[in-house]
Every structure is written in C-alpha cells, then in structure tokens.
N, C-alpha and C positions, 0 to 999 in steps of 0.2 A: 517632612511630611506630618500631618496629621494624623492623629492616633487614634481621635474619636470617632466612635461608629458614629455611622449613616444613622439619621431617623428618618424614614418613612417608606424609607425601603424595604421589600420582605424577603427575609434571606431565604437561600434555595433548602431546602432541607431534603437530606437525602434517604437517612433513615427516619423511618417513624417510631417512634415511641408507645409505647404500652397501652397507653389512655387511648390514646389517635386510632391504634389499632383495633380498641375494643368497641369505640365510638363506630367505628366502619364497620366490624361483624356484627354491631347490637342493628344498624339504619341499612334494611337490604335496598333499598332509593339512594344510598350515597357510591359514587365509583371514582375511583382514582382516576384522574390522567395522564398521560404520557408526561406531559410538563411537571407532573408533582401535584397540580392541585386536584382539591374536592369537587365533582359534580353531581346536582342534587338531581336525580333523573326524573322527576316530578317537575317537576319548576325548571330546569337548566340551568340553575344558576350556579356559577361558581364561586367557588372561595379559597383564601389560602391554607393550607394543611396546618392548620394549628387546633386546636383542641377547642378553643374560648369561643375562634369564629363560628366551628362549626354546631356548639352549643347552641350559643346566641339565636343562629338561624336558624337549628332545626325546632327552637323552645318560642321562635318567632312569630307574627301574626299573618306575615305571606303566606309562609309554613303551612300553619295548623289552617287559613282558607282553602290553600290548594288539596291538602290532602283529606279537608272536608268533603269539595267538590267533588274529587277523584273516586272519593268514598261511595258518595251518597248514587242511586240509580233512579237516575229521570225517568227511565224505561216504564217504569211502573204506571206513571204520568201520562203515557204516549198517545193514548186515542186523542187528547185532548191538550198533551202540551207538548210538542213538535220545536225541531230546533227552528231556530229563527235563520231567514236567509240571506239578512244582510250580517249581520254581528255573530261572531261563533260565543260573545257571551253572554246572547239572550236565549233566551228562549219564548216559542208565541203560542199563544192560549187560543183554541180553535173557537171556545164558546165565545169570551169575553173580547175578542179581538186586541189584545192587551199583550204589549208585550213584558216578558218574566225575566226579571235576574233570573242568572246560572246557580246561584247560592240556595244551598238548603233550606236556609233559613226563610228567604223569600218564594221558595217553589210550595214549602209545609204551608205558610199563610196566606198562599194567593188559592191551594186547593180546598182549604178550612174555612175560605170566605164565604160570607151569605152570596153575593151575587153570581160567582161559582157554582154554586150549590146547588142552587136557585136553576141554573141554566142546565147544570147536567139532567138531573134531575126530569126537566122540560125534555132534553134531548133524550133521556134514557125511554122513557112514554113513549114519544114520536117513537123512535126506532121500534118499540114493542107493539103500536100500534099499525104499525108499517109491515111487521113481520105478522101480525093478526092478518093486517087487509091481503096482503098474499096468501097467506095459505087458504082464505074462506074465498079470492077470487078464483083462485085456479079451481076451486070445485063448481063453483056458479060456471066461469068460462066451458067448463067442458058439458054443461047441461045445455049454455045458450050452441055450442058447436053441432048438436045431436039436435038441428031444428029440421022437421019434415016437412 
C-alpha cells in the first residue's frame, strides 16, 4: 500500500480548533452544518472548516459586495427607485426610466445625478402644484354647487 496522503482531498475534521471557533463566534452570518462545513448565511456559500478558507472569503470581494448590498436601504429611494420586475438585481428609476444596479455605489450616483435631479425636482413642483389645484378647486367647486 501506499503511505502518501491524498492531495486534494479535504479530510473530515471532527473537532474544531480554537481559531475556527473564534472565527465562527467573531462572523454571526457563518453556521456550521450537519456535514462539517461552513455556511455563509448571506451569500450561501459554503466552505470547508479550515480557518484560511474561511479568511480568505470573509476578507473577499463577493463578501464585502454582498454584505454592502445587504447593508445599504434602497428603501429610502422608493418613491422613485422601485425593484425592477424582471431582474431581482436591478432596480428601475420611475423618473428616468433607466434601469439601476442593486449596488450602493451605483444607486448613491444615479440619485446625485443632474438628470435625476433635474426630474425630481420637476416632479416635486407638479405634485405641489397638484396638491395647490386641489385644495383651491374644492373651494371654487362648492361656490359653483350653491348656483340659484
């Protein structure tokens, strides 16, 4: 028989070690599974219980996007940027008819833009202007009502 380990295989590990354990009480997003490995409840992704993978990935750029996204609240956005209905990773801009990355980065610059700006703006007036022509028509309407 041969004596040399396997390369590429990952062996089962039963106990965890100090580090591995500290790594899992410091990231409340990572959960053991029944099989042994890492699940990252943000992203799903798994990995094997070793200390370097789970660095690597939580120090990673999938990583630090997803729990950008996760972070950031679109919500704040909503009159005016609405999820998109075909793609759950856009999002659609009511003014500009433009659809938006789900990314921070591109939601902060599409709201900062002049043509944005420009159109809320536009749109804030009209609605102010709208809510003006209602309240001074319902006073005219109930003088034209009271006709002898």
């Amino acid at each position: 028989m041969d004596a040399t380990p396997r390369v590429g295989r990952p062996r089962r590990v039963t106990a965890m070690d100090a580090g591995l354990k500290a790594f899992l009480a410091s990231h409340a997003d990572a959960e053991v599974l029944d099989n042994g490995k890492v699940r990252c409840t943000l992203t799903g992704h798994e990995l094997p219980p070793r200390l370097d993978a789970l660095q690597a990935y939580w120090g990673g750029k999938n990583y630090r996007n997803r729990a950008e996204r996760a972070a950031y609240d679109f919500s704040k956005h909503e009159p005016w940027l609405v999820p998109h209905t075909k793609s759950e990773h856009l999002l659609w801009c009511t003014l500009t008819g433009r659809p938006v990355s789900r990314s921070p980065k591109a939601v902060e610059g599409h709201v900062h833009g002049l043509r944005f700006l420009k159109l809320r703006k536009e749109a804030r007036a009209k609605a102010k202007a709208a809510d003006a022509g209602e309240a001074g028509g319902k006073e005219a309407g109930s003088a034209d009502e009271f006709d002898p």
